[in-house]
N, C-alpha and C positions, 0 to 999 in steps of 0.2 A: 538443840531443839529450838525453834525458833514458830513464831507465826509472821504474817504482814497485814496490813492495811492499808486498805485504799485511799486517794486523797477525799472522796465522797464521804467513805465512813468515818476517816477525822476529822470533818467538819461536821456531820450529820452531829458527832459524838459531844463534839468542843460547842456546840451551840446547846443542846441538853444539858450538859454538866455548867454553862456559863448561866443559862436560866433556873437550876437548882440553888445554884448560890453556895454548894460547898462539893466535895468530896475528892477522891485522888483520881477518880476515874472508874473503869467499867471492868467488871468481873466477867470472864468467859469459859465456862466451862461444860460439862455435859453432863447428864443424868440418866436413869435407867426409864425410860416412856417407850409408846407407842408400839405401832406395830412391826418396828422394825428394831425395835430395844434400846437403842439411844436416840434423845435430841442435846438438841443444842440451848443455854442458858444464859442469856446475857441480864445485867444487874450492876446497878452503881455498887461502886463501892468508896469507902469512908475510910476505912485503913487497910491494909495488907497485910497478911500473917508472916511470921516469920521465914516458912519453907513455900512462901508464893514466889511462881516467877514472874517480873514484873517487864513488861515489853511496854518502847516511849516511842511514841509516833506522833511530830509535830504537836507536841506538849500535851496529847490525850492518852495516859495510862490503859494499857491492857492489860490487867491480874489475872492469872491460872494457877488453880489449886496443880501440885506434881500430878493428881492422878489424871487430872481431865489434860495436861500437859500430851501424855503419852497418845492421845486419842486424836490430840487436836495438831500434833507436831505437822508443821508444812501448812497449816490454811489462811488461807484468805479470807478475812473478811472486809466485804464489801455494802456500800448502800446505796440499794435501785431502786426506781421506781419506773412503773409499768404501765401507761394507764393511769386509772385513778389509782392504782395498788402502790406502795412504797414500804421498803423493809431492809432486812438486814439479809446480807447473803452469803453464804457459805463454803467457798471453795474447798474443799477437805479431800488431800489425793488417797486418805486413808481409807476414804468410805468405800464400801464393797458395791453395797447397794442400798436405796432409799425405798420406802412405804411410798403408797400412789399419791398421795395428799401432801408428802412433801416434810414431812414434821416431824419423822423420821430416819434414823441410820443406822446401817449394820455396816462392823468394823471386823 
């Protein structure tokens, strides 16, 4: 199981984590929301648990709990900007379908 990273999103990431002043890097996982039952959860993180898998991309850590692993296996994330808009973006060949708004996924 594996994810990727853009070269946008590791620098988007590595200039955040450089201005925070500490941690191992960014946690990605998913939880039960919206109106399509799952989103997606990004969050520094400070250490890694034991049964975390840890993915290194040009020295900015990606940590996934096993469970959100199984959900996220194969995606990309990327960071766009649109416009005045800019975020985080989510390639996931798992997703069936998304809510109109965008902010959620059904797996």
């Amino acid at each position: 199981m594996a994810i990727s990273m853009t070269q946008a999103a590791i620098d988007h990431v590595a200039r955040y984590l450089e201005k925070r002043g500490h941690g191992e890097g960014i946690r990605l996982g998913v939880r039960t929301s919206g109106c399509s039952g799952m989103a997606y959860v990004l969050e520094f993180v400070d250490t890694s648990e034991a049964d975390d898998q840890v993915f290194e991309f040009g020295g900015v850590k990606v940590v996934i709990d096993p469970k959100s692993l199984a959900y996220l296996d194969g995606t990309e994330l990327d960071f766009v900007r649109e416009g005045l808009n800019e975020g985080f973006k989510f390639s996931n060949p798992n997703v069936r379908s998304e809510c109109g708004c965008g902010e959620s996924f059904n797996i």
